[in-house]
N, C-alpha and C positions, 0 to 999 in steps of 0.2 A: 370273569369279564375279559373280553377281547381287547385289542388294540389293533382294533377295527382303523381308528385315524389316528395321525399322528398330529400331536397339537404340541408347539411350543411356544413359550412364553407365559407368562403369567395367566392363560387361559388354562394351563395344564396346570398347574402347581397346586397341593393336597395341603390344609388348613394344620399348621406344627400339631401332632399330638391325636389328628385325627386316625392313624393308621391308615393314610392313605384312601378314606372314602367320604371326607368330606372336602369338595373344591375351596380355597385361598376364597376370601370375600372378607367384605369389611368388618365384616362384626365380629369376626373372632370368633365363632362356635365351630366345637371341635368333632363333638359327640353327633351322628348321624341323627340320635332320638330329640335333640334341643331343636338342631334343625327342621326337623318336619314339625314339630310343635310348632315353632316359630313360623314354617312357611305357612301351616295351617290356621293357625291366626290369622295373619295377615291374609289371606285367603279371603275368608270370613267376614273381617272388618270391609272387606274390598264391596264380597258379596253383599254386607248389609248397607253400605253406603249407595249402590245401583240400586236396588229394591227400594230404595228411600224417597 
């Protein structure tokens, strides 16, 4: 990965424990594989709530 842009503050900061590839955010998930479960979920719920 580049460092294409330079970002500080709490927009750049890496989630403790993630090894640096998952961004700071509220929930606390550390692991890149919870994340995408997670964003894919809610995804999901998003997409079956419009279809409704």
């Amino acid at each position: 990965m580049t460092d294409r842009y330079q970002v500080t503050g709490p927009e750049g900061e890496f989630e403790p424990g993630s090894g640096d590839q998952v961004l700071r955010h509220l929930v606390g998930i550390a692991s890149p594989d919870d994340m995408g479960n997670l964003e894919q979920g809610l995804l999901a719920q998003r997409a079956s709530l419009m279809c409704a």
